[in-house]
PASEBA-1860 file (N, C-alpha, C; in nm, 3 decimals):
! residues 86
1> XXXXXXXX> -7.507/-12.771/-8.756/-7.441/-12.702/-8.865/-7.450/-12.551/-8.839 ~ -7.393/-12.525/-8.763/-7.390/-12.367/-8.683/-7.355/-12.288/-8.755 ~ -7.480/-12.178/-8.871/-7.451/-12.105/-8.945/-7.483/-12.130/-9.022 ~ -7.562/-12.207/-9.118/-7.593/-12.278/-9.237/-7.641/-12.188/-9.311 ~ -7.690/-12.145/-9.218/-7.832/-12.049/-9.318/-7.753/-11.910/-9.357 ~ -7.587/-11.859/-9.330/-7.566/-11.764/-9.380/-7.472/-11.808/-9.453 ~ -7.470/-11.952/-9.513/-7.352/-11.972/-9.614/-7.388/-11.956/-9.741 ~ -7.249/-11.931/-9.817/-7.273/-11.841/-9.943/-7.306/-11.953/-10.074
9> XXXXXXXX> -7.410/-11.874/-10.131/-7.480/-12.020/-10.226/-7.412/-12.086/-10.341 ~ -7.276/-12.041/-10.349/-7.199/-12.171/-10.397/-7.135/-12.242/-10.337 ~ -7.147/-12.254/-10.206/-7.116/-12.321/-10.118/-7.229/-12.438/-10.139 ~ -7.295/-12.371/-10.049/-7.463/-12.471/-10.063/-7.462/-12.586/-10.191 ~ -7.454/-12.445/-10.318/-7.456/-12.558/-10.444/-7.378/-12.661/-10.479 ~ -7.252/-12.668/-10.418/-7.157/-12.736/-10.402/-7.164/-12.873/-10.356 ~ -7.204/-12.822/-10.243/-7.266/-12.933/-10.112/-7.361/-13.016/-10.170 ~ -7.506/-12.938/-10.253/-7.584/-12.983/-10.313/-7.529/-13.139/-10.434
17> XXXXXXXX> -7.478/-13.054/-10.527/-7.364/-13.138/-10.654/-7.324/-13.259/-10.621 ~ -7.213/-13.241/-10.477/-7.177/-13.380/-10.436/-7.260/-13.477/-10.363 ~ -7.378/-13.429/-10.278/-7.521/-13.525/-10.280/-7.551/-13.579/-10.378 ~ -7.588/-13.520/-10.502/-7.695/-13.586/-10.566/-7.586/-13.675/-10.647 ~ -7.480/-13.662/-10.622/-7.325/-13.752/-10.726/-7.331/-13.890/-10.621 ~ -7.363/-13.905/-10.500/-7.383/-13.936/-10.416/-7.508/-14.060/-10.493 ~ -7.600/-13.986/-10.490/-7.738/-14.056/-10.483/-7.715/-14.152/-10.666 ~ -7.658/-14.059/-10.701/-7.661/-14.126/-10.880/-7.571/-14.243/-10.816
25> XXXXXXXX> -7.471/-14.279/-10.780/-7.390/-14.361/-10.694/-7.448/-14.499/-10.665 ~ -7.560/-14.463/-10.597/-7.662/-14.546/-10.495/-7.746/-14.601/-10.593 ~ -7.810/-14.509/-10.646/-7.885/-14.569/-10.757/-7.860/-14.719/-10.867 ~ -7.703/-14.679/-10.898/-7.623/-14.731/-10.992/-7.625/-14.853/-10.922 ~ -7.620/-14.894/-10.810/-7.636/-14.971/-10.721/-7.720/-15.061/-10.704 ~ -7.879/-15.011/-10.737/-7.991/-15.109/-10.723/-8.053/-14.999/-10.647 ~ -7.987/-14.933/-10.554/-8.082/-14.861/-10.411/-8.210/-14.756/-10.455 ~ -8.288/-14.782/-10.428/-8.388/-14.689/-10.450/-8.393/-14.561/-10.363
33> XXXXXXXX> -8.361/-14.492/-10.406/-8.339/-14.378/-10.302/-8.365/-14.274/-10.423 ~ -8.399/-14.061/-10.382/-8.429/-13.958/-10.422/-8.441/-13.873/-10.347 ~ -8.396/-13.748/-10.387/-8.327/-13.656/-10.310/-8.484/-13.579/-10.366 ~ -8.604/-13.509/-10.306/-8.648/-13.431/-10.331/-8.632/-13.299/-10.351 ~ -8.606/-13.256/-10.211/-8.627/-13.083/-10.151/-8.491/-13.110/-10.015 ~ -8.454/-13.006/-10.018/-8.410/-12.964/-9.903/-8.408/-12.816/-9.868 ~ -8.448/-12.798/-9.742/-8.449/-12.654/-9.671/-8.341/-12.624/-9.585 ~ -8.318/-12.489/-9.596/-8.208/-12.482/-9.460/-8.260/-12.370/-9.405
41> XXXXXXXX> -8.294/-12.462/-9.269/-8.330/-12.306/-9.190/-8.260/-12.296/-9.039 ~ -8.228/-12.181/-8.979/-8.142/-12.153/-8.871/-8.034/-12.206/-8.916 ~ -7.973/-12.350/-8.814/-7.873/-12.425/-8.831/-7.906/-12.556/-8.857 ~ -8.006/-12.586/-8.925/-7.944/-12.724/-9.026/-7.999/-12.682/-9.166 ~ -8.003/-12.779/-9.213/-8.073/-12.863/-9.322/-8.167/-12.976/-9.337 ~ -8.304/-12.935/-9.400/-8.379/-13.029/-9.349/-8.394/-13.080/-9.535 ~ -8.396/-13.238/-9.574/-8.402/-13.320/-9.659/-8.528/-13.378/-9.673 ~ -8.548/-13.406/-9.755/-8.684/-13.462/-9.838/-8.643/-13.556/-9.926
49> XXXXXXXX> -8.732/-13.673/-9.885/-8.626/-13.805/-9.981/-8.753/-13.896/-10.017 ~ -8.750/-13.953/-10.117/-8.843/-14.090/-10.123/-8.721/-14.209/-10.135 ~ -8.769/-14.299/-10.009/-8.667/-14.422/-9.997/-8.702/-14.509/-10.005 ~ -8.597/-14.649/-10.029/-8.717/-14.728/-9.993/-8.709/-14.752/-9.839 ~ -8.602/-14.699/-9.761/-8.587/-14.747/-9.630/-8.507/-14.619/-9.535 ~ -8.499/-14.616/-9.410/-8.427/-14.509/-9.360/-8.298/-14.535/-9.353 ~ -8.259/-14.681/-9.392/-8.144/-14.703/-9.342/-8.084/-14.642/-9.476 ~ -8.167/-14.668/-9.620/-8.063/-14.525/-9.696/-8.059/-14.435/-9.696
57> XXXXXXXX> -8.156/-14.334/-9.624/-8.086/-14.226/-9.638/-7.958/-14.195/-9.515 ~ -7.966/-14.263/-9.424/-7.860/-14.264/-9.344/-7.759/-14.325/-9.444 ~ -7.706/-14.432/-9.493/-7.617/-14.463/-9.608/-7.558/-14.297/-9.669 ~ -7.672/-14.258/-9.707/-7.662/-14.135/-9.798/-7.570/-14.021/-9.740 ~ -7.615/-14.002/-9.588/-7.577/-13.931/-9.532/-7.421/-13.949/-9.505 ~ -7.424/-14.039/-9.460/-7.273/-14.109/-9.456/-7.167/-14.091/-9.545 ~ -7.198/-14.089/-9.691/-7.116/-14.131/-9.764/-7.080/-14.010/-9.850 ~ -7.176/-13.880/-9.794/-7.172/-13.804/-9.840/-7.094/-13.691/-9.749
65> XXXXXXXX> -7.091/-13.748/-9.639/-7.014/-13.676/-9.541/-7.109/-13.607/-9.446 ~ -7.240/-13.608/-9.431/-7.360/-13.523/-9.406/-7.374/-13.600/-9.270 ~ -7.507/-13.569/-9.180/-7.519/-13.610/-9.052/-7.664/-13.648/-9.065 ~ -7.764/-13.753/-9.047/-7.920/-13.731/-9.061/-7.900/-13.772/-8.920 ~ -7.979/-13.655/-8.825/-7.979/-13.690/-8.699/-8.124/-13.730/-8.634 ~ -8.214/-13.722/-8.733/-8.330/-13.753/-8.679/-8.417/-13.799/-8.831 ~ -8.490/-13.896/-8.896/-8.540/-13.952/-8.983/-8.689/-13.964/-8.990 ~ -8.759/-13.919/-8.986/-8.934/-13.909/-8.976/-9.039/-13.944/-9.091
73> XXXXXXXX> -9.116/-14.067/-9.144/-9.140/-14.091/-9.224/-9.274/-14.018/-9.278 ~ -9.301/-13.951/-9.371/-9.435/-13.826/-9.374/-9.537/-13.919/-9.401 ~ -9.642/-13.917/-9.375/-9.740/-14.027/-9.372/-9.838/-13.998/-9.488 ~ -9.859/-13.807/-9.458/-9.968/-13.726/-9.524/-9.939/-13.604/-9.584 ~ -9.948/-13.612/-9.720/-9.901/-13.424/-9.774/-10.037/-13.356/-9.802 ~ -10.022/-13.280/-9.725/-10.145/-13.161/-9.745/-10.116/-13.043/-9.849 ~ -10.202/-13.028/-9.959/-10.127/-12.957/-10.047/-10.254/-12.796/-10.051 ~ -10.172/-12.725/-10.034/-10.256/-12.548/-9.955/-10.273/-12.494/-10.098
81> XXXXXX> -10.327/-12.411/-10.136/-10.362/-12.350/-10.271/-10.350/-12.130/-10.216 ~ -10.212/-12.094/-10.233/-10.235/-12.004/-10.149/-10.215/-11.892/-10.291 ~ -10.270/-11.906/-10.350/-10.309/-11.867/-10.520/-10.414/-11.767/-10.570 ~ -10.455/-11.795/-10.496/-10.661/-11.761/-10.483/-10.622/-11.605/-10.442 ~ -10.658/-11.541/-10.611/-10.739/-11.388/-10.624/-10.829/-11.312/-10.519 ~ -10.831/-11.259/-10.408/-10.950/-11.213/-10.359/-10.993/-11.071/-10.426
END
């Protein structure tokens, strides 16, 4: 997605809108699927999902017009506390 990161944020939000119209879709469906977080940095977009399987968020991707080119299941969230007064 060559350029992502300098597109203009109603673009993005746009993009965003018809995902999650997407996921309400799926849902309606039975599919257990959720769109957490997504980042965009350089040239993509990186997604954050609780599924029940990879094969939906590829579904997701699909139907939404999107590309998931690589799927990695997080095993462990480490949560940092970067808060702290010195």
């Amino acid at each position: 997605m060559t350029g992502v990161s300098g597109a203009p944020k109603h673009e993005l939000d746009k993009a965003g809108k018809a995902s999650e119209a997407v996921l309400i879709e799926m849902r309606a469906e039975g599919k257990e699927i959720q769109q957490e977080q997504s980042y965009v940095a350089g040239d993509a977009i990186y997604c954050i999902y609780h599924a029940a399987s990879a094969d939906l968020i590829r579904e997701h991707a699909e139907r939404s017009n999107g590309v998931a080119t690589e799927i990695t299941e997080i095993a462990t969230l480490i949560k940092h506390n970067t808060s702290v007064v010195s």
